[in-house]
FIPAFI-12634 format. One record per residue: residue in three letters; z, y, x negated of N, C-alpha, C in turn. Coordinates in steps of 0.001 Angstrom, whole numbers, padded with zeros to 6 digits, always signed. Each point is the difference from the previous one (the first is absolute). Layout:
AlaZYXZYXZYX/...
***
This chain:
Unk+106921+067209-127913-001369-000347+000405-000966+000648-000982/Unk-000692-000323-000748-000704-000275-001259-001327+000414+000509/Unk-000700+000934+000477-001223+000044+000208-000991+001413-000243/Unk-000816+000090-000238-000839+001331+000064-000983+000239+000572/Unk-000086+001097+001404-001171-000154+000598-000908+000837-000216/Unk-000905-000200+000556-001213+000943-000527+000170+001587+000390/Unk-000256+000248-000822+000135+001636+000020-001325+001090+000562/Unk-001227-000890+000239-000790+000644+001029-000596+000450-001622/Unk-001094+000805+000544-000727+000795-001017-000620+001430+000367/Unk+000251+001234-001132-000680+001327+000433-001413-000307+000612/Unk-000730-000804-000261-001243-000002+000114-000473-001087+000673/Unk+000403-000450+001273+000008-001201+000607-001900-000781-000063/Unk-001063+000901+000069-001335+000064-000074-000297-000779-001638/Unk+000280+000396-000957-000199-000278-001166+001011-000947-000367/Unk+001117-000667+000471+000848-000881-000702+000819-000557+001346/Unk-001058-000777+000959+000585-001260+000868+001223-000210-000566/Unk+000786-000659+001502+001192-000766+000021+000022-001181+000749/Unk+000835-000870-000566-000331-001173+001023+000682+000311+001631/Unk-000346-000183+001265+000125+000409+001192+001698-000567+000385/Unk+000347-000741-000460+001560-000819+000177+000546-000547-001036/Unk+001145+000721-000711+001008-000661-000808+001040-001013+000440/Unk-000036-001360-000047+000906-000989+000129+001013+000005-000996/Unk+001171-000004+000208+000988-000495-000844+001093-001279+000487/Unk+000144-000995-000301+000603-000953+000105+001261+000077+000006/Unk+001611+000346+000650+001211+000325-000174+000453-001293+000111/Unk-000385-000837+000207+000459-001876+000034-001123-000702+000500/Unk+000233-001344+000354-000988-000708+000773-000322+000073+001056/Unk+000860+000709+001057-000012+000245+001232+000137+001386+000595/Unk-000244+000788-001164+000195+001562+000268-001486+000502-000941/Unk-000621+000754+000921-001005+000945-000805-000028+001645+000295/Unk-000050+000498-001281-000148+001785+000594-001288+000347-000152/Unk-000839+000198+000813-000996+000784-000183-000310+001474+000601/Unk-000814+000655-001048-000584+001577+000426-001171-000031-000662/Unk-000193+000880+001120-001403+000588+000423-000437+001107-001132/Unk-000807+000418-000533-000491+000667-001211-000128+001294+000335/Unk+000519+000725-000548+000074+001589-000176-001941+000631+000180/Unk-001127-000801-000728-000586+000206+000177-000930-000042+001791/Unk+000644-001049+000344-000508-000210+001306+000867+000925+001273/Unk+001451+000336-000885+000759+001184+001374+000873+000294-001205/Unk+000312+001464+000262+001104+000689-001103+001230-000374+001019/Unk+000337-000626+000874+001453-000766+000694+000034-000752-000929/Unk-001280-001300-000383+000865-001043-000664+001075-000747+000501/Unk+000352-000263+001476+000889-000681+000435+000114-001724-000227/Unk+001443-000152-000175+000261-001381-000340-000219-000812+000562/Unk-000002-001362-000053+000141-000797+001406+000189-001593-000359/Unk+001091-000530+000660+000641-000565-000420-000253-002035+000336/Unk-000309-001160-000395-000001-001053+000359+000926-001062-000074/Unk+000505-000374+000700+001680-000747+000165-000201-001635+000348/Unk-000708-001032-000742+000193-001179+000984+001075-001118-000153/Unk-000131-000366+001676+001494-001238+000071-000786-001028+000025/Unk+000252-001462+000352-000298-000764+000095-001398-000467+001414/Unk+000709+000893+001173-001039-000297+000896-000323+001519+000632/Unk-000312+000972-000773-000039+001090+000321-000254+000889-001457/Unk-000955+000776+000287+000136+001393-000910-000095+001207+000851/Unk+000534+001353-000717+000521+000911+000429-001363+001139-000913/Unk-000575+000366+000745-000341+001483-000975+000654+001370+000919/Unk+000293+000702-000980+000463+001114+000314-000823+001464-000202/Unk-000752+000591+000610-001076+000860+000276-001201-000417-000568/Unk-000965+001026+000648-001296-000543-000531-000573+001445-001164/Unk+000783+000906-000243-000856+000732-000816-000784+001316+000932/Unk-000422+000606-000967-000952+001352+000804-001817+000170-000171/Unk-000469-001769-000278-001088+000528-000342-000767-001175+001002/Unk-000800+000409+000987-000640-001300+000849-000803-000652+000056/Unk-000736+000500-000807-001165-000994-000319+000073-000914-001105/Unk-000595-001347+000384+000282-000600-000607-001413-000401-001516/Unk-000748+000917+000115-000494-000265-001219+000318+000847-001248/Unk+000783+001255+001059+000311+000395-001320+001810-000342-000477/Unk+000354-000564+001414+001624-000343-000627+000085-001299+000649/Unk-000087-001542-000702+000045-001118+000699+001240-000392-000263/Unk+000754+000774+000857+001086-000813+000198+000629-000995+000659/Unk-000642-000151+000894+000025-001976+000912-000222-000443-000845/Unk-001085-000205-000378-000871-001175-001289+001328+000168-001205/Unk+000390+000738-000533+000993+000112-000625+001434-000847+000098/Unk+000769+000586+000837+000941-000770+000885-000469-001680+000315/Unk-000538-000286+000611-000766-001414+000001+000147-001112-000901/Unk-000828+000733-001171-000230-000471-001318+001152-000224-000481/Unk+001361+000310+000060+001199+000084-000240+001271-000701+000774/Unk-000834-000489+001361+000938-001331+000505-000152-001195-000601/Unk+001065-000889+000476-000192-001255-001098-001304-000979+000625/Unk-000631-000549-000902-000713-000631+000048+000149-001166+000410/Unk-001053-001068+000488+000170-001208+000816+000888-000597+000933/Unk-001226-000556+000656+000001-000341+001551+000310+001019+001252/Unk+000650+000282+000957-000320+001152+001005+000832+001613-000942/Unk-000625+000762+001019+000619+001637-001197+001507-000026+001058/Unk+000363+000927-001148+001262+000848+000898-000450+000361+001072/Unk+000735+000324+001020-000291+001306+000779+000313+000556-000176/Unk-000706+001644-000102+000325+001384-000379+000713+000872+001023/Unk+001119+000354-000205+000537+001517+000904-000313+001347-000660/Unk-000445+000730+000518-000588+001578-000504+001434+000632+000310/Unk+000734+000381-000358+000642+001433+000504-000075+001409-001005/Unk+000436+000681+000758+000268+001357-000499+001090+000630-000577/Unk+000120+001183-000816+001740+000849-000028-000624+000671+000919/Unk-000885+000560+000492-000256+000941+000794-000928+000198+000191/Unk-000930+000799+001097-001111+000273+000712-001161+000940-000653/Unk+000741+000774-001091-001035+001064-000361-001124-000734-000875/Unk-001274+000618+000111-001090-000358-000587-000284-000553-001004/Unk+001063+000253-001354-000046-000328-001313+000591-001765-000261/Unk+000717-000328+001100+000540-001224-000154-000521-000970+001483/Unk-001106+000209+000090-000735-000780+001414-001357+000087+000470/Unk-000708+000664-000983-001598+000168-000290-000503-001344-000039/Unk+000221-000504-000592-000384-001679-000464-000206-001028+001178/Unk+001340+000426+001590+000211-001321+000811-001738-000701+000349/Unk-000943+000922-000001-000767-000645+000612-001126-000767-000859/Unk+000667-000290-001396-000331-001148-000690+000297-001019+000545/Unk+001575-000146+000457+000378-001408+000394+000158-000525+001514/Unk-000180+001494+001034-000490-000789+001143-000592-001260+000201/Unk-001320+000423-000579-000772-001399+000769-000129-001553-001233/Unk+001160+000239-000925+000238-001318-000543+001027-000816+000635/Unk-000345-000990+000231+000688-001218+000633+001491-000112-000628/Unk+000712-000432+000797+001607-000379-000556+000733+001384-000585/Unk-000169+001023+000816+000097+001280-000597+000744+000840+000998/Unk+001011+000788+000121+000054+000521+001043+001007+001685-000916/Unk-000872+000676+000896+000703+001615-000423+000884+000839+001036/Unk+000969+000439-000152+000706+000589+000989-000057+001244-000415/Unk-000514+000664+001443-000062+001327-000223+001085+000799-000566/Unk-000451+001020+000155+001398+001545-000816+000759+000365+001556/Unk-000149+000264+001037+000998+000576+000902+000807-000279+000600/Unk+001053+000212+000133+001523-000107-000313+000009-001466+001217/Unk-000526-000199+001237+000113-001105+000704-000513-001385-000783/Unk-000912+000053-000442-000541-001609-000816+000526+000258-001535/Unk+000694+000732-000378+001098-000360-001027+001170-000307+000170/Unk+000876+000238+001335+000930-000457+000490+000071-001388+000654/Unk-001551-000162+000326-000588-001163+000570+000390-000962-000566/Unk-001167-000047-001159-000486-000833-001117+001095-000633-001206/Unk+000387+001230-000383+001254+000051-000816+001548-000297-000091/Unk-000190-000148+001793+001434-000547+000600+001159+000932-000637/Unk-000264+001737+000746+001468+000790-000111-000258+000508+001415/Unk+001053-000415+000684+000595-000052+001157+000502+001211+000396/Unk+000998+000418-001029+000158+001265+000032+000228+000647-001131/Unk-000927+001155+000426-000751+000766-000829+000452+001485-000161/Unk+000607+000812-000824+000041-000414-001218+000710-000793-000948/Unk+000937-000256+001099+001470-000265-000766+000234-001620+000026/Unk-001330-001001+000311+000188-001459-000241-001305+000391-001836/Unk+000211-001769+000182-000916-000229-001244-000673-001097+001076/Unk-001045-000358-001202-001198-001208+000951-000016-000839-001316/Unk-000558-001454+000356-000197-001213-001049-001302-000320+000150/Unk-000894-000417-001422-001134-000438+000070+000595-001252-000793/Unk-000594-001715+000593+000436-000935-001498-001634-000307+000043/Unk-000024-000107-001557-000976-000641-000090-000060-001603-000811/Unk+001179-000359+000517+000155-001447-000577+000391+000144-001488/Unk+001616-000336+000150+000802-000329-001141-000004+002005-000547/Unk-000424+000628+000583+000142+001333-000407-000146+001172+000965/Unk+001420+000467-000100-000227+001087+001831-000144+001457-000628/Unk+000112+000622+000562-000553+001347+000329+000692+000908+000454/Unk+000906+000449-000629+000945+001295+001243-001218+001094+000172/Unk+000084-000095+001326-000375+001940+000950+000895+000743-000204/Unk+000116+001803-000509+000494+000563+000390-000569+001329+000488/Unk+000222+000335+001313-000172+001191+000005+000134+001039-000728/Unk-001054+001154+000144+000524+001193-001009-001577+001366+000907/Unk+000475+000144+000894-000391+001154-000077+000193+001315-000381/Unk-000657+000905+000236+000237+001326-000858-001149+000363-000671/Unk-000917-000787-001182-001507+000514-000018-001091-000290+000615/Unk+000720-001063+001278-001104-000667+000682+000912-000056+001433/Unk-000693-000029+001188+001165-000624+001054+000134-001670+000229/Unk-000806-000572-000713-000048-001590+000267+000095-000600-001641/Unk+000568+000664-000850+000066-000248-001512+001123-001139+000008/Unk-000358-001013-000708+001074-000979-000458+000253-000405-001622/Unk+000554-000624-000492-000062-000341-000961+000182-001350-000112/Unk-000253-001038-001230+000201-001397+000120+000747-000363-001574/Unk+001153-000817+000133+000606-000892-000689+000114-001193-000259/Unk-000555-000104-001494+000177-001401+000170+001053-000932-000729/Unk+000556-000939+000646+000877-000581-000557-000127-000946-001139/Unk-001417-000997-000008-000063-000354-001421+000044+000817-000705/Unk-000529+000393-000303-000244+001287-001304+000570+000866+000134/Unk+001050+000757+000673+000580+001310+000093-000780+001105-000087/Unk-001369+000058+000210-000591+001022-000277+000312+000762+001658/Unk-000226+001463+000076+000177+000890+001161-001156+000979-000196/Unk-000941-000297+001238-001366+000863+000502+000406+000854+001103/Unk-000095+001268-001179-000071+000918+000829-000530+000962+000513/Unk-001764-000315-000112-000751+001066+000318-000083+001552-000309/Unk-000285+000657+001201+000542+001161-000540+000628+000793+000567/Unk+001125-000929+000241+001483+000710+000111+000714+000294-001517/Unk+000053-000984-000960+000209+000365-001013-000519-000330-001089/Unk-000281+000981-001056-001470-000623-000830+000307+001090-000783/Unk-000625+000121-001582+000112+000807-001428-000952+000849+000629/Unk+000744+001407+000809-001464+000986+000043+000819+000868+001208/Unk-000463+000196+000953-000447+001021+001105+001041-000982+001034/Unk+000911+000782+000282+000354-000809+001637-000530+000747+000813/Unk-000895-000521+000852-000401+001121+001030+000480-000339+001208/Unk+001174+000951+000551+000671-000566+001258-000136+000882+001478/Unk-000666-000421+001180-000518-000122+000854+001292+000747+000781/Unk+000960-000522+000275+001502-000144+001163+000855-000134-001223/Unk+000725+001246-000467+001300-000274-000752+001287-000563+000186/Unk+000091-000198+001642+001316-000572+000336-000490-001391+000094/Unk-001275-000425+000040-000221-001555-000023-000013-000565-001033/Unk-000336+000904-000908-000068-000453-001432+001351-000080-001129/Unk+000736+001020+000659+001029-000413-000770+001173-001176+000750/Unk-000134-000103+001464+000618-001275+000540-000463-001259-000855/Unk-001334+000258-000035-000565-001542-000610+000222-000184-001619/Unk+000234+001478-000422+000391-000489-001731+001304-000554+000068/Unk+001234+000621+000806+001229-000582+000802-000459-001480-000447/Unk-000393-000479+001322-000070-001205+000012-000716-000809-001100/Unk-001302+000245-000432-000345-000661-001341+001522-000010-001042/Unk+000627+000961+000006+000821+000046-001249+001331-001066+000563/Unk+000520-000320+000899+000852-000835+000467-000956-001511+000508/Unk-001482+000003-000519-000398-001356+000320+000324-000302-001825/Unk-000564+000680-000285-000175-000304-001737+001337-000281-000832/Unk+001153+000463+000630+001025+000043-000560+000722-001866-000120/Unk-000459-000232+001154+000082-001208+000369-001203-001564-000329/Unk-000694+000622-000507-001028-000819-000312-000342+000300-002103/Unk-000311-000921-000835-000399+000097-001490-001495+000985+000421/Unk-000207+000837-001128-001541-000015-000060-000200+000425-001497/Unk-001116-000457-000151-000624-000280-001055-000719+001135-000296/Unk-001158+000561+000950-000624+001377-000086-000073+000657+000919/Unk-000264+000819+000795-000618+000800+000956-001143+000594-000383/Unk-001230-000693+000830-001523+000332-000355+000042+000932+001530/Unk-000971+001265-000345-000406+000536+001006-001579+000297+000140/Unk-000455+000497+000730-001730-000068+000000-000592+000869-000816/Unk+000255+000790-000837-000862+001184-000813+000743-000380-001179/Unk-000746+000421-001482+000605+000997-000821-000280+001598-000352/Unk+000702+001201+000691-000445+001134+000135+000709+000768-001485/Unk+000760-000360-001417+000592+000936-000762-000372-000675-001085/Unk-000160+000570-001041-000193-000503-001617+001297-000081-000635/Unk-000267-000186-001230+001715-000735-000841+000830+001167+000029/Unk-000604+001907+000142+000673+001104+000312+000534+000329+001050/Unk+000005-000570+000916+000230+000385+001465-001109+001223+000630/Unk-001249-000038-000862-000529+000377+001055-001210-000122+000753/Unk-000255+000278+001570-000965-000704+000393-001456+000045+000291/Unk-000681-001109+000445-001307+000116-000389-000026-000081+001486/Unk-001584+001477-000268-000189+000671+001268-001586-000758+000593/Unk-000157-000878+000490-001308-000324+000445-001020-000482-001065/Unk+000783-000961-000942-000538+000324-001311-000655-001567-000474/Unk-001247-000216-000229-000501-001462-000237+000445-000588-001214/Unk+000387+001097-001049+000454-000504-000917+001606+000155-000566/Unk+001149-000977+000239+001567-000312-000281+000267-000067-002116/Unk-000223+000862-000695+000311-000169-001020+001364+000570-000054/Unk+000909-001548-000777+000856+000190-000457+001278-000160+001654/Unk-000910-000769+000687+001056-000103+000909+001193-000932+000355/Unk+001045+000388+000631+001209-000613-000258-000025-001376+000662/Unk+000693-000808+000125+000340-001055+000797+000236-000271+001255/Unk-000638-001112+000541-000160-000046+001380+001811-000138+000384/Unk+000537-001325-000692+001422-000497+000581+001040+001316-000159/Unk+000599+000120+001597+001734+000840-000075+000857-001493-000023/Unk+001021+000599+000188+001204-000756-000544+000640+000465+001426/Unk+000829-001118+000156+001252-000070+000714+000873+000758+000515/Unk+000549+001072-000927+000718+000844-000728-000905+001484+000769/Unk-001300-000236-000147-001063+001387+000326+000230-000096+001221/Unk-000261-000893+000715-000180-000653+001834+001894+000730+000569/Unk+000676-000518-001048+001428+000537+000389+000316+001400-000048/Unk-000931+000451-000446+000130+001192-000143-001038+001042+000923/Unk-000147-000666+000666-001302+001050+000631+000521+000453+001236/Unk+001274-000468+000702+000766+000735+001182+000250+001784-000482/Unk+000553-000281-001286+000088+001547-000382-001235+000950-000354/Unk-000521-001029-000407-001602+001235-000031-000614+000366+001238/Unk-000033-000704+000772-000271+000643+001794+000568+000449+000079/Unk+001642+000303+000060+000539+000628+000666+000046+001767+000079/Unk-000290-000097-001423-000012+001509-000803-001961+000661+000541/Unk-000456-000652+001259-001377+000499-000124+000436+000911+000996/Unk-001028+001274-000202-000185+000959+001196-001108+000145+000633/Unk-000769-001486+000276-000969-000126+000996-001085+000814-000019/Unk-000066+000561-001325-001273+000317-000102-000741-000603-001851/Unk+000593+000636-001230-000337-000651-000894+001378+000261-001088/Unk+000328-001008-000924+001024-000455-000929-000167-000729-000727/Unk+000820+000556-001451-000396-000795-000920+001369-000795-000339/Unk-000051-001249-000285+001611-000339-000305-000269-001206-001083/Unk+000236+000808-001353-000436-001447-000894-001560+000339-000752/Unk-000609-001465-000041-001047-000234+000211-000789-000176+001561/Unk+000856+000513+000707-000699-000228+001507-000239+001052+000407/Unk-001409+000264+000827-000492+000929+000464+000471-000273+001599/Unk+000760+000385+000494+000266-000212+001744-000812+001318+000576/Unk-000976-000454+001095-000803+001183+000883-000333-000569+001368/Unk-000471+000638+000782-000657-000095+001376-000889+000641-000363/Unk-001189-001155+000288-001020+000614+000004-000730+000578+001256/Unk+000410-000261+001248-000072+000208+001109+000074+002125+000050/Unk+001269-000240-000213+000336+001279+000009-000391+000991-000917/Unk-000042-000726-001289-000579+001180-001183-001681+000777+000735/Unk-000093-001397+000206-001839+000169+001098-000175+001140+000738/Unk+001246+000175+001075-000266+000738+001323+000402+001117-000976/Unk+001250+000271-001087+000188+001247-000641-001110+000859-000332/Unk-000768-001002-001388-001173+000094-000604-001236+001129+001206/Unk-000006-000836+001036-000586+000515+001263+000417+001116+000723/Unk+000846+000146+000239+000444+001380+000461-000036+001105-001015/Unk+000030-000309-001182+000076+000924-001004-001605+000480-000369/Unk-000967-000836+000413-001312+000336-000327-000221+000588+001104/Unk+000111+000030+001367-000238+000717+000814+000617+001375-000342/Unk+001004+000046+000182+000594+001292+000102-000286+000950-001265/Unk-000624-000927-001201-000885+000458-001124-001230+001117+000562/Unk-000723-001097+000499-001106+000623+000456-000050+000962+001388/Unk+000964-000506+000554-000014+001800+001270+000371+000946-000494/Unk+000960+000181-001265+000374+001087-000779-001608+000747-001025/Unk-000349-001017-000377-001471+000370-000868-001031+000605+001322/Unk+000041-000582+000981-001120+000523+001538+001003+001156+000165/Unk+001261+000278-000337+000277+001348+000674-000262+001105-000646/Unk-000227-000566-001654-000021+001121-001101-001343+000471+000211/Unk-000613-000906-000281-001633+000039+000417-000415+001195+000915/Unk+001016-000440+001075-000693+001127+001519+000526+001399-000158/Unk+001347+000377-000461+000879+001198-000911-001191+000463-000655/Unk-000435-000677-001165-000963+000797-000916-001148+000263+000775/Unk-000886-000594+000795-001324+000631+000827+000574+000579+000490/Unk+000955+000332+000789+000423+001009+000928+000101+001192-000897/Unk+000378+000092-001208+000661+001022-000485-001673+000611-000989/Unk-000762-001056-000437-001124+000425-000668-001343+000347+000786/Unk+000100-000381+001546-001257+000310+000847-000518+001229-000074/Unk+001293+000761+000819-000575+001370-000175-000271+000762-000886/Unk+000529-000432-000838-000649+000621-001672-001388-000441-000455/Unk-000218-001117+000215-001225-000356-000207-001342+000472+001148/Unk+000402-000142+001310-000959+001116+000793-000130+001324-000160/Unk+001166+000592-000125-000508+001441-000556-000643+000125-001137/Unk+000287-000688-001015-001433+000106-001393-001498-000533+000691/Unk-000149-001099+000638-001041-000151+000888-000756+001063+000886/Unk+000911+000673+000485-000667+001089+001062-000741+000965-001381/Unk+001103+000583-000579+000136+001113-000671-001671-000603-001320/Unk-000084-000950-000492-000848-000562-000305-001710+000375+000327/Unk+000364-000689+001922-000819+000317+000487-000768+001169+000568/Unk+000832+001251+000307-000135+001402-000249-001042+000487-001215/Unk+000581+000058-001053-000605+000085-001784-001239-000475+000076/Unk-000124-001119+000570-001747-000855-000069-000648+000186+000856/Unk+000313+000366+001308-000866+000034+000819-000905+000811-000144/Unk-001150+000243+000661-001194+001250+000255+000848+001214+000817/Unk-000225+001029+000007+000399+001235+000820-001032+000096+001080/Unk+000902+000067+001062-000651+000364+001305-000308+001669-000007/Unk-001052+000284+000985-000148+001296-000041+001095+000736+000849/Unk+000561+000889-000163+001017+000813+000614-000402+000344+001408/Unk+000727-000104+000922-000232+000522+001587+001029+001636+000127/Unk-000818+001134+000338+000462+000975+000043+000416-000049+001963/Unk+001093+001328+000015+000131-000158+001082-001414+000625+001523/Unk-000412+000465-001034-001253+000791+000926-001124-001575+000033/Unk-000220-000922-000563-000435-000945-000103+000437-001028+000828/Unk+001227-000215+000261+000902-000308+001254-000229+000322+001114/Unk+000007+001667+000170-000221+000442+001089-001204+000065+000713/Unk-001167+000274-000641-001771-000642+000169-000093-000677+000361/Unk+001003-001518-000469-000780-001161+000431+000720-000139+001220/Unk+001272+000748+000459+000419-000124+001099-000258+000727+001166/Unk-000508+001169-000349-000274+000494+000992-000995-000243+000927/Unk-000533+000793+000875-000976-000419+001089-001491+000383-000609/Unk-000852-000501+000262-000988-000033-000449-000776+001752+000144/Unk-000937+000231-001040-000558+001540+000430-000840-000679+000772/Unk-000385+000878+000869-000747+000087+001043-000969+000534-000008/Unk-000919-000615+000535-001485+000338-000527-000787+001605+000995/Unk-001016+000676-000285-000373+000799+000885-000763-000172+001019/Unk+000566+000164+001255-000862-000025+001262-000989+000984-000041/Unk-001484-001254+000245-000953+000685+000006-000792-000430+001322/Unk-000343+001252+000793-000682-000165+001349-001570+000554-000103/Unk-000625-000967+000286-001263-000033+000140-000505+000967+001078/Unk-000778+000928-000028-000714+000692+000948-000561+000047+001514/Unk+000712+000127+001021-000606-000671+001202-001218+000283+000261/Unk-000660-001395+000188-001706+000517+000084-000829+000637+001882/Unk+001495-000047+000243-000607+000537+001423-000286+001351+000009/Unk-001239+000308+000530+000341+001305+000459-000193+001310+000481/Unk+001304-000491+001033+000541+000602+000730+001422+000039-000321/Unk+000467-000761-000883+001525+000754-000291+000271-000515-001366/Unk+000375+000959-000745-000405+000013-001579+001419+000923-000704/Unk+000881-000937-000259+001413+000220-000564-000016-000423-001496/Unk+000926+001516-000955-000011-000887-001446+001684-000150-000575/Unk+000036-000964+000210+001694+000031-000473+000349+000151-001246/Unk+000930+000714-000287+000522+000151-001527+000302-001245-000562/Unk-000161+000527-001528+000153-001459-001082+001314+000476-000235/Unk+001133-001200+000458+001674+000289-000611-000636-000631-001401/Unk+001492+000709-000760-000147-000186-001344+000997-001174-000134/Unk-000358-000686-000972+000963-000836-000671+000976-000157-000248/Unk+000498-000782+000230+001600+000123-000134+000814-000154-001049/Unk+001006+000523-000533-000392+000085-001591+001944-000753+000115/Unk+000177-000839-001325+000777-000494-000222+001468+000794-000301/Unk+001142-000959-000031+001103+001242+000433+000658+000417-001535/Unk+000019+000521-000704+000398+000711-001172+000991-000558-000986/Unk+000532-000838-001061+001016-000048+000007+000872+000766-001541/Unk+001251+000521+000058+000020+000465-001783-000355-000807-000744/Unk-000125+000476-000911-000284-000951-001395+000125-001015+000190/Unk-000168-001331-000534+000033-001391+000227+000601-000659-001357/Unk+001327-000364+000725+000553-000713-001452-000299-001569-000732/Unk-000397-000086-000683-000801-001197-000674+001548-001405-000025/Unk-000193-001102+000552+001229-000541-000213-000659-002048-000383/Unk-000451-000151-001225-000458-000923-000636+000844-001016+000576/Unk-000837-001301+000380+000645-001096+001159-000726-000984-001187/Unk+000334-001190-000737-000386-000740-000854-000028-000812+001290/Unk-001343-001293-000528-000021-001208-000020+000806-001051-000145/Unk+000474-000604+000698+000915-001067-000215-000348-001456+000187/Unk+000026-000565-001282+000154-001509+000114+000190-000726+000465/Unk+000135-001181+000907+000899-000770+000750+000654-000335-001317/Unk+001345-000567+000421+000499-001099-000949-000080-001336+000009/
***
């Protein structure tokens, strides 16, 4: 498969991209993606038509449609004259990056989208039983194998097609990141992909991203893909991917060019590890005030001592004055003016305060509040 897609640009502001790359894989097969500039996913998405039926396979991660017209796109790309196809929407799966778009084609006529959860894909898709049937889409003179494949999704399928041998596989398997959800679902379903494939030609295996360059290594959230590798795996890769699950330890692995992780779990890790970050930093924190307080109030007091004004000293005879009982003043009796009886009473003397030794001086400073 002969093609080169756009590689996005450092500078998406100064050097536009066109919003949707079409590529033509026959007359009845189109690959299109969505522009690095408009989402660093860049997810694929795929157009399949039969005779009385076309098939699209996700809608992409970007929803608006002026800045990503992808109905008008798709459209423009059924065959022309007299009544249209009717369109089927489906999905590989439910997450955001491959189903942003459905509500372009809701409200167009002759159109119908089946949701992502696991009942109206079993519905729609006709697998009966799930995981371990397959489902048929025809779209006239050209069918459609369903296969289940959960593991990065719980309602993830993949689609085969028999004209063309091509195998969509979302992103269960794709040049980049497996990110797997349920490891025992995921490697049942590579199981089974690898004993559908064995039995069937294929031509490529397209999956929804390209996440690695021609080095194997990958691009992290990145608008611009220089030098990146090829969308198509091979046959041979798909056959081989029972053993690369198997060797995962459910949290992150590298095997190859494949990055295998849970991102679920790296998450809650990531999370527990920042907590328990930061109660260790709140404990150090409270250790050091505890240990620097009182050092720092005693330079405060001791501070405040040095600066203050001096109070005047209270002696203990100064104490005792102000405590004691008051002197007492001299009784003085006025002269009786009668007379016939004429008394002179003595003047008591004063009462004199009670003595004390020496008085020791004991300086009481002023104190600050804090």
């Amino acid at each position: 498969m002969d093609v080169h897609w756009n590689q996005g640009s450092e500078d998406c502001v100064k050097n536009p991209q066109p919003p949707i790359q079409v590529h033509q894989y026959n007359a009845q097969t189109f690959i299109l993606r969505e522009s690095l500039c408009a989402t660093y996913e860049a997810p694929f998405i795929y157009l399949l038509i039969g005779k009385t039926k076309a098939l699209l396979i996700d809608t992409g991660a970007v929803a608006d449609a002026k800045t990503m017209p992808l109905a008008q796109t798709v459209i423009s790309l059924l065959p022309k004259g007299g009544s249209r196809l009717p369109l089927m929407v489906v999905h590989t799966h439910g997450h955001l990056d491959h189903r942003s778009g459905d509500d372009q084609f809701r409200a167009l006529p002759d159109v119908e989208v089946v949701p992502t959860d696991l009942e109206s894909v079993k519905n729609r898709l006709g697998i009966a039983d799930w995981p371990n049937g397959t489902g048929l889409v025809d779209l006239g003179d050209r069918v459609i194998d369903v296969i289940p494949t959960p593991g990065h999704y719980s309602s993830h399928v993949a689609y085969y097609d028999r004209q063309s041998g091509l195998f969509f596989s979302g992103d269960f398997f794709l040049p980049g990141r497996l990110l797997i959800e349920d490891t025992d679902a995921d490697l049942a379903s590579a199981r089974r992909v690898a004993e559908f494939v064995e039995q069937h030609p294929i031509a490529y295996v397209l999956g929804g991203h390209i996440e690695l360059d021609e080095s194997g290594e990958t691009f992290s959230a990145s608008r611009h893909h220089s030098n990146e590798r090829p969308l198509q795996l091979t046959k041979q890769d798909l056959l081989a991917l029972p053993g690369i699950v198997e060797g995962f330890n459910g949290f992150y692995a590298k095997r190859g060019v494949y990055v295998l992780m849970n991102q679920n779990r790296i998450l809650i890790l990531l999370g527990v590890g920042a907590i328990i970050l930061l109660v260790a930093i709140i404990l150090l924190l409270r250790a050091l005030w505890r240990r620097l307080r009182p050092r720092a109030v005693a330079k405060r007091i001791a501070g405040a001592v040095l600066t203050s004004p001096q109070m005047p000293s209270l002696t203990l005879r100064d104490r005792a004055s102000s405590s004691a009982t008051p002197r007492a003043s001299p009784v003085v009796v006025r002269p009786d003016p009668s007379p016939i009886r004429r008394k002179t009473l003595p003047v008591l003397p004063a009462r004199r305060a009670r003595t004390c030794p020496r008085p020791i001086r004991i300086p009481i400073p002023l104190r600050r509040p804090l």
